[in-house]
N, C-alpha and C positions, 0 to 999 in steps of 0.2 A: 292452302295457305292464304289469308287474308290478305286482299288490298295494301299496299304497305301508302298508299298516296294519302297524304292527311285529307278532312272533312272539315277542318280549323275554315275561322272565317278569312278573308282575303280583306287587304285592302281599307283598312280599320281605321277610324276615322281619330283625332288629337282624346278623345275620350275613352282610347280602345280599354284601360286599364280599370275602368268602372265594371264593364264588362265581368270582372273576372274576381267581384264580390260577391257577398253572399253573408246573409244572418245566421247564425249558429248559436244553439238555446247553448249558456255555459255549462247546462248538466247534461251536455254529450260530449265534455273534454274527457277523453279518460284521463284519470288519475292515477292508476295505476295498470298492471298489466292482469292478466286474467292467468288463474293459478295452473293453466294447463295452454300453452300458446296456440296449441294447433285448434283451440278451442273458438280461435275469433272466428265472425260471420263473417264470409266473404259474399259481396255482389257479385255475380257472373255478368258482365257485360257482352254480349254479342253483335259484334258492328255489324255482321252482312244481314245478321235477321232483328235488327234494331229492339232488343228484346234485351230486358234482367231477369236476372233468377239470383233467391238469395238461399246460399247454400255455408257452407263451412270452409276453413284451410284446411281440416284434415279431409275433406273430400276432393282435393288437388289429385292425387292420382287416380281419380276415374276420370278426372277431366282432360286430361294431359294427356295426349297417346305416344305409344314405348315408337325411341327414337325420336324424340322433340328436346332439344337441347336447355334447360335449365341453370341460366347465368346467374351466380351468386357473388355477391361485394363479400369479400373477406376480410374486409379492412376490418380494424379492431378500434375500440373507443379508450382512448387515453383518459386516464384521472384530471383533465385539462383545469376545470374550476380552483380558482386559488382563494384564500378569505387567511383575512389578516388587520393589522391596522399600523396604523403610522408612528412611531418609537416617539416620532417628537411629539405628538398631539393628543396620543390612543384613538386617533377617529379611523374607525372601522374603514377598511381598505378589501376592493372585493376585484380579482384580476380572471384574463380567461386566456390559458397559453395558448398560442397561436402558433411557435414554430422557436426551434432553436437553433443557431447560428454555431459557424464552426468554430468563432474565436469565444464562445462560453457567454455570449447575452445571450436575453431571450427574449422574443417582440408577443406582447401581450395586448389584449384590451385589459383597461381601468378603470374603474368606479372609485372615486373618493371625495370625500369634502375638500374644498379650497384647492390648491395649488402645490403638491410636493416639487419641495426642490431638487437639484440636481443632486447626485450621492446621498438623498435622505432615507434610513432603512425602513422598509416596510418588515413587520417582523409578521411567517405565517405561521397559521395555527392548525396544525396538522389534522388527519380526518379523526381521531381520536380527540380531539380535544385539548394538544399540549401544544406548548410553547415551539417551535421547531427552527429552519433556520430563516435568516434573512435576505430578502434580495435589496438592492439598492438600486434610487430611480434614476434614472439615464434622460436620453432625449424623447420629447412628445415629438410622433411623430404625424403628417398632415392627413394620413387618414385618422376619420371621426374616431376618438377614446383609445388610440393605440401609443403605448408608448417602448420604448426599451427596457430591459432589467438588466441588470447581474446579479444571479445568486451568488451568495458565499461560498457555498460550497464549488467544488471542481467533479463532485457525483455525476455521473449521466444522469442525462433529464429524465428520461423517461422511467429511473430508479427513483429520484428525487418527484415526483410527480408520484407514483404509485406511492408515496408515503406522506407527503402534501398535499395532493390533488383530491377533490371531490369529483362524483360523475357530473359533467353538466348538462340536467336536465334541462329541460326548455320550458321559461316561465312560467308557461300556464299550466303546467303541473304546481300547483298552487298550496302545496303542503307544506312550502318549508324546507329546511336541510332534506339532504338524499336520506334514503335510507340504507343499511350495509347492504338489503339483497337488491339495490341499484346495479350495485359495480356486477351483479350477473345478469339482472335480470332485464338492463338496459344494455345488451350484446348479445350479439348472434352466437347462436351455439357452435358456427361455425368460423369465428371469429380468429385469423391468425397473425394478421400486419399490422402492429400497431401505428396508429398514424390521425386518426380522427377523432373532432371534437364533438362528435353529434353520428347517432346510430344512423343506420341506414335504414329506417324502420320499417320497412318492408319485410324484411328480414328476420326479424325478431318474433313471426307468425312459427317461425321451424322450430321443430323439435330431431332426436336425431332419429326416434322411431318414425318422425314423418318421411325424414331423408333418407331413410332404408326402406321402407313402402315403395317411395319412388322409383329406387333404385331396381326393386324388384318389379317394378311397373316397366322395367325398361326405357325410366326418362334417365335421360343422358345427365349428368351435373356437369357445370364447368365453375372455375372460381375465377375472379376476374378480383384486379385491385382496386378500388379510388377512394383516396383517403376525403372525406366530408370536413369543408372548411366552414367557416363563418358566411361567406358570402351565399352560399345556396339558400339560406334560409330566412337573409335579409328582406325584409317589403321591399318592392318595387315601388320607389318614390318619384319615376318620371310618367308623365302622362303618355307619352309616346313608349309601344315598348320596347324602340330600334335606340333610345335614349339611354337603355339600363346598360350600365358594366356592369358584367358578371365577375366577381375574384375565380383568381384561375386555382385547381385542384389539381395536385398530383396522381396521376394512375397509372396502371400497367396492364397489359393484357401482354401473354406471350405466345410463342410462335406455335406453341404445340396447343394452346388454349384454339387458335386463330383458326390451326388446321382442322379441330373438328368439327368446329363450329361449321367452316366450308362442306367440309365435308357430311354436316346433315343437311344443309342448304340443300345441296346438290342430290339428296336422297329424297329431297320435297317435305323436309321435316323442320319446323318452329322452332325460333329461336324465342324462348320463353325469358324477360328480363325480369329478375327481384328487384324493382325500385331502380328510381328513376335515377339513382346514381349507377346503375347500370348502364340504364338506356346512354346518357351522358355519353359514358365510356367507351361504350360500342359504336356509337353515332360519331365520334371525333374517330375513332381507329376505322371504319367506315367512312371517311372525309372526301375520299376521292372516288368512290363508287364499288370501289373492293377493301372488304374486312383486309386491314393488316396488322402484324405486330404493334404494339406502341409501348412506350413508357415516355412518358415527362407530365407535362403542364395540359388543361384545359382549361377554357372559358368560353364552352362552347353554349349557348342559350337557344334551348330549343322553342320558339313562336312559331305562330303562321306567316308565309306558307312556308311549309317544311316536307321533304320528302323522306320519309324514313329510308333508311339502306339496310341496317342490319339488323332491326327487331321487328319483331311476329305479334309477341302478344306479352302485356304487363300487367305483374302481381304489384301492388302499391298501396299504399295510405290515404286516406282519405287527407289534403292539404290546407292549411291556413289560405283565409283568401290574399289575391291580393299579390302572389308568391310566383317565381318562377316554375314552382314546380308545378304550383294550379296551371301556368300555362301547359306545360308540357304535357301534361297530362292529357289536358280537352284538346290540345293538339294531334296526339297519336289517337284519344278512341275519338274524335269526333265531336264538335264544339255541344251542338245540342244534345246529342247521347249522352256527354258527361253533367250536363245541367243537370239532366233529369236523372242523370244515375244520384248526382247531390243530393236531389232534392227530394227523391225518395230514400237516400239512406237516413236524412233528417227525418223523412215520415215516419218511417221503420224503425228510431231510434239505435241507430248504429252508434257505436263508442268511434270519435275522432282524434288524431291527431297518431305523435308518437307511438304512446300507450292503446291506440284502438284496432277496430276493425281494420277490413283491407275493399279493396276492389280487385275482382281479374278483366282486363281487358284483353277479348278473343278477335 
């Protein structure tokens, strides 16, 4: 079992957040996904023998040994993108749900010209292209672009969204409207809780022929929940990075999830994270020095110096700079390892972001 004591630097000076950029050519964003997933190249990072190797996600189970526990985000990716425009004006109106409230509003971000007033209908435009229903706008609220709604309708959201909603890709996917094989091909095959507005994309490497390979490799799977908000993948806009508020996530890990996972600890066997919305998850239900049950809220930001408790080793994405997750990353394999694992997948021509490549960190 590897070191779990981070290699992150200490002690970071009012500039540490410079630190944590980096130049990326724009024709290494993927744009889309690769017609076979377990098809992406994966970087094999190994921290105790400071060494890459660039290999495959379908070659995860020769690397993995039978009895190494295998945590997967289950959360599912909601239709959240809204596109519409203003009854009184026609000026294009573009929203992103965020969460819906017991009493039938809904707290969104908003994009639009000028100033909507209170009760003015935004009318949307369903993914098909028709006219569909209306929400009406409520109060702005003091975080940046969020305001309140009410739909017209009394539908559950999450009905009224899979027939409104678009998938919300992440900007730099730079094509334009989603496309229909988005709503599958931006979700895990493994995909059951719906709840998030942005994939886990780590995740999106699996196929289910890879998950029964495993299976027969005798790696353990576990399914863990954390629904992915808006805040994980905001820039970190403070120079200091004990300055960032993280928005908090809901997750859940249960008891019989909790007990195997101990229980491969205890057999001397890795606990393997898919993406950093795992690690999260496990590091807050780990808070107190022993894995336990959890369900509610985190806002947990993993920096230096950080002691991991209950991950091994992480399958992940290559990250925008700049990001929380860039820290956590160079955090768990180790500040300079993960430079130079960047900076040769930029040599290598690795696909980034969402839609690309991955890393494993051993």
């Amino acid at each position: 079992m590897d070191e779990q004591q981070p290699a992150g630097p200490v002690g970071l000076t009012v500039d540490e957040l410079a630190q944590y950029d980096y130049h990326l050519p724009k024709r290494l964003i993927a744009q889309a996904p690769l017609p076979n997933r377990a098809d992406a190249r994966m970087l094999v990072v190994r921290r105790a023998e400071q060494s890459l190797e660039h290999l495959y996600v379908r070659d995860l189970p020769e690397l993995l040994q039978p009895g190494d526990c295998l945590v997967l985000n289950n959360t599912k990716v909601i239709p959240a993108r809204l596109v519409g425009y203003r009854q009184s004006t026609g000026g294009r109106w573009e929203g992103l749900f965020l969460e819906a409230w017991p009493n039938g509003f809904w707290k969104v971000l908003a994009r639009t010209r000028g100033k909507p007033k209170p009760d003015e209908p935004i009318v949307l435009i369903n993914r098909f292209g028709k006219e569909d229903i209306r929400l009406f706008v409520g109060t702005r609220l003091p975080e940046e672009g969020a305001w309140i709604v009410r739909p017209e309708s009394q539908e559950d959201a999450l009905s009224l969204l899979d027939r409104v909603g678009r998938v919300p890709l992440p900007p730099y996917i730079r094509r334009g409207e989603m496309r229909e094989a988005d709503r599958i091909r931006y979700q895990t095959v493994y995909a059951a809780a719906p709840g998030s507005i942005a994939a886990p994309t780590a995740g999106l490497h699996f196929t289910q022929a890879l998950l029964d390979r495993l299976g027969d490799a005798g790696i353990e799977i576990c399914r863990i929940t954390l629904h992915v908000g808006i805040g994980t993948f905001r820039p970190i806009k403070t120079a200091r990075l004990a300055d960032h508020q993280m928005h908090s996530e809901w997750g859940r890990i249960t008891a019989e999830t909790v007990e195997r996972l101990l229980s491969a600890r205890q057999k001397g066997r890795r606990i393997v994270a898919v993406g950093t919305t795992c690690v999260r998850l496990l590091e807050t239900a780990a808070a107190d020095g022993q894995l336990t049950p959890f369900s509610g809220h985190t806002n947990l930001f993993i920096r230096p110096p950080y002691q991991f408790r209950a991950v091994d080793a992480l399958l992940t994405n290559f990250h925008l700079p700049r990001t929380t997750l860039l820290v956590l990353v160079r955090t768990f394999g180790g500040d300079q390892l993960i430079r130079t694992a960047y900076e040769e997948a930029i040599r290598q021509e690795y696909r980034f972001y969402s839609y690309g490549d991955c890393m494993l960190i051993l």
